[in-house]
N, C-alpha and C positions, 0 to 999 in steps of 0.2 A: 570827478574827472572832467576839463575843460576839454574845447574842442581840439588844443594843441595836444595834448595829454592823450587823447582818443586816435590819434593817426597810426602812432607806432604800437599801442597798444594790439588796435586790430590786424596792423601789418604784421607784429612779431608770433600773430595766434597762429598753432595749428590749422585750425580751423571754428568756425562761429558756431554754437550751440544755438536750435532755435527750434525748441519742443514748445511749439505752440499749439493746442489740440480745438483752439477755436477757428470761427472763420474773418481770419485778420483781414482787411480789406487790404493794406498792402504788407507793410512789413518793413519801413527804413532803414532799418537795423540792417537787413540785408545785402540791401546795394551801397550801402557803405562800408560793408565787409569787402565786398569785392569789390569797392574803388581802391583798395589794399591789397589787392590781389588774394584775398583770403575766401576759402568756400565755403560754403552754406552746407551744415548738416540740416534737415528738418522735416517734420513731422508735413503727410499731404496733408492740409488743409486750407483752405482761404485762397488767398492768393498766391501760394506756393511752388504750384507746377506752376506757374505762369509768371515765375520771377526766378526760379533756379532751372536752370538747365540738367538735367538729371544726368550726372559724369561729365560733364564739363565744368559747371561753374559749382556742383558742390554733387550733396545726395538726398533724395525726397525716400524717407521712411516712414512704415508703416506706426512703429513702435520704439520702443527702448533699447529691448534686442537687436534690431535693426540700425540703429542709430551706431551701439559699440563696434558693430561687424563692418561700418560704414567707416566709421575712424580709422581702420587697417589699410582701408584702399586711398586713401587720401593722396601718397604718393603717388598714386597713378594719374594726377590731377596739374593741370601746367598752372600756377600763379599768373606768368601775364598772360594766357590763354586767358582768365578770369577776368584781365584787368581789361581785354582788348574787348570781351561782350559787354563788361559795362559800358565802355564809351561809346560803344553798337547800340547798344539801346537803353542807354541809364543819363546817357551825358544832359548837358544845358541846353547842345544844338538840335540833339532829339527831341527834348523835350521842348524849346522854342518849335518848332516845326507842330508839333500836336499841339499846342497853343494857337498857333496861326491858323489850322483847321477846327478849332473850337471856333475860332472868332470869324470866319468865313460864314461860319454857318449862323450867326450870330448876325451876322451882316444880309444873309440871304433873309432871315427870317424878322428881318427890317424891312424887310421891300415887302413882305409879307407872304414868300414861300415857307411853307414847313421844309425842315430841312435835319439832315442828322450827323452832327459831328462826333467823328470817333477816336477814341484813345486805344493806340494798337500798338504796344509793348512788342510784342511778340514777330510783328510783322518786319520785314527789312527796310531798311534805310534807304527812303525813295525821294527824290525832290519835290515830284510831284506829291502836292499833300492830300487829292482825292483819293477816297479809299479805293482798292481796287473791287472789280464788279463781283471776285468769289470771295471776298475778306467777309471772314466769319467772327464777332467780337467777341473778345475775351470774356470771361463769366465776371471779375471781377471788378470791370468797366462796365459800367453803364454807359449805353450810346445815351448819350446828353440829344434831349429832345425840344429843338428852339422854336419858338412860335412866337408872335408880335408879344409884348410887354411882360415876357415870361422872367421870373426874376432867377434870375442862374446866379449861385453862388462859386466862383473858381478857388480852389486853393491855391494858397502858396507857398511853396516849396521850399526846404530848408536849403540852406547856401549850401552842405551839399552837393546838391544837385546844380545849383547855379554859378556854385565855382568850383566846379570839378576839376576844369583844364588847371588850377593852380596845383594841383596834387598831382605830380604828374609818375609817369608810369617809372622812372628809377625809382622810387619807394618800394616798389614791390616787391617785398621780402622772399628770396628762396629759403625755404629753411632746409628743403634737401633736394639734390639732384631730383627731376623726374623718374617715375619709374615706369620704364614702355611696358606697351599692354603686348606681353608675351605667349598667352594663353588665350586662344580661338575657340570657343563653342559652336558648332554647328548645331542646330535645330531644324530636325523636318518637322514639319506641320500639312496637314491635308489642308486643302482650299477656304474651304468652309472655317475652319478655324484661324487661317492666316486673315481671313474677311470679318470676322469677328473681333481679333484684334487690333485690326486696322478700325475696325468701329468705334471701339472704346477710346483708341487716339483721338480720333474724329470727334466724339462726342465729348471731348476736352479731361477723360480721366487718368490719363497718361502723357508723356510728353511725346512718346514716338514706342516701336515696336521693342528696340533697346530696355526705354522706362518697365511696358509690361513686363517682359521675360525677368526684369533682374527682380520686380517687386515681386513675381511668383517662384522666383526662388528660394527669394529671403524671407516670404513667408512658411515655405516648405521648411527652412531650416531654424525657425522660430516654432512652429508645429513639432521639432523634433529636440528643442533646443536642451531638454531634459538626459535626454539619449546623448546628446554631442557632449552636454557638462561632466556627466558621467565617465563617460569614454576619454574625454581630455585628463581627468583626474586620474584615473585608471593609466593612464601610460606617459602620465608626468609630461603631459606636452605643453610648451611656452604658448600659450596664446596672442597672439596679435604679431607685430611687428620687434623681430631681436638684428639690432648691428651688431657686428663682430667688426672693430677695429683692429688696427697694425696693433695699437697701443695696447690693447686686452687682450691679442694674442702673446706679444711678446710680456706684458704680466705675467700670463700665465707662464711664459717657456722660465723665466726668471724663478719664480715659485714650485716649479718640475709640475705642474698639473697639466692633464688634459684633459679638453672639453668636447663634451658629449651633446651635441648639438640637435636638440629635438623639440621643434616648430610646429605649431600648428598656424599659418597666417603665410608671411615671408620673414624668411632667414636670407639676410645680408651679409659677405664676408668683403671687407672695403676693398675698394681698387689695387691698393697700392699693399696688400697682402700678396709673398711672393709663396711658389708653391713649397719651398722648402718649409719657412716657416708655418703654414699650413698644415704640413704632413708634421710637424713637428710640435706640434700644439692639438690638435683636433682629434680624437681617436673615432669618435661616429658622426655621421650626418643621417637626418631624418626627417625629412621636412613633407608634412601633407598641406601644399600652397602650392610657393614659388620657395625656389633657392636662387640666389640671385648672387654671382660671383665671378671672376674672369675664366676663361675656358681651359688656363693654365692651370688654375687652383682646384676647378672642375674635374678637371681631367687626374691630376693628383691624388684627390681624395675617392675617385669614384670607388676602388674597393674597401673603401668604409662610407658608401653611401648605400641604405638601403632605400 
């Protein structure tokens, strides 16, 4: 596959598969998924958390289990949302800017101060190219350490990254509506343990208090995942993500069947489903997720929702 051949490929994916269990120093693969507006599933390790945004530009897992349960929430994820952090911090212009602060320092340590240029991915998009005086550096950057006739080797970057602005944000494939986050968890936690979470951010194991909570979910529910496969099989529930189109309902009305609709993930019933047709095709709804449908169709079938 040529580079031409590579654009729409990753643009037309789901999403990018990247079960890497070593520790990659960056991961290209990556930010080239999401100069396509495409998200990053992948395994924490390497430079991972410090390149995917955890529910924004993809999902950081522990595991396998973890990875399939991650493919369900995908829609909940905006494509050019993805495309607009890449150009945040993946672009040319970024990446010239942390160039000029390598080579500052490079320059200082000509005159013959020690001095320390830093690659800071994570940090925001500042003119100024000195680091700020609380900037903490990424694990996976080395602060590049310059002193008089030290031989520093720079890479260089595939085009890429250096001709990013040519691939511009209409590429970015939707392959389906967004789906808003409809469902709020509240979490109390006593002090001491909100301080402790806050730690593990801080000490770079997580991307924010969000990253924690969902990764101790999904391990809670990979801890049980024996119990939920069970249970799913026992009461015949669809796993992951089912749409219900105008087209598949009206099949059915065409064929006299009705559908018995029972989800474990989200259940979709398309927009443009009116409630007649609805009440006329559908005999149960049962969805343990989301149901996701207009409030007309809602409102229709509620007495065959349980």
């Amino acid at each position: 596959m040529d580079e031409a051949e590579k654009q729409p490929f990753l643009a037309e994916a789901a999403a990018l598969l990247f079960p890497i269990d070593w520790p990659e120093p960056f991961g290209l693969v990556m930010i080239e998924a999401m100069a396509c507006g495409t998200p990053v599933i992948a395994y924490r390790s390497g430079s991972v958390p410090e390149v995917v945004e955890d529910g924004v530009t993809g999902f950081i897992v522990e595991n396998e289990g973890q990875a399939v349960r991650a493919v369900c929430d995908l829609g909940r994820l905006d494509r050019r949302k993805i495309r607009s952090r890449f150009e945040e911090r993946f672009s040319a212009d970024r990446m010239a800017r942390e160039y000029e602060s390598a080579y500052r320092g490079l320059i200082s340590a000509a005159a013959g101060h020690t001095a320390t240029a830093f690659a800071a991915p994570n940090a925001e998009h500042r003119r100024d190219t000195r680091p700020p005086t609380n900037y903490r550096r990424p694990r996976f950057f080395a602060a590049l350490e310059c002193r008089p006739r030290a031989s520093i080797c720079i890479h260089r970057p595939s085009h890429w990254m250096v001709e990013v602005d040519g691939f511009m944000t209409d590429n970015v494939r939707e392959l389906r509506p967004r789906i808003p986050d409809t469902e709020k968890i509240t979490i109390n936690l006593g002090y001491v343990d909100l301080g402790q979470v806050d730690l593990m951010v801080q000490e770079g194991f997580y991307s924010n208090r969000t990253d924690f909570i969902r990764t101790a979910i999904r391990n809670q529910l990979e801890r049980h995942a024996d119990v939920v496969k069970q249970s799913t099989v026992r009461k015949s529930l669809d796993l992951g993500l089912r749409t219900y189109s105008r087209e598949d309902l009206e099949a059915a009305r065409r064929a006299g069947e009705m559908l018995h609709i029972n989800v474990l993930g989200l259940a979709t019933i398309a927009q443009d489903v009116t409630p007649e047709l609805a009440r006329a095709t559908i005999a149960s709804v049962s969805v343990l997720g989301a149901l996701h449908a207009t409030p007309a169709v809602k409102a229709a079938l509620s007495d065959r929702t349980r």
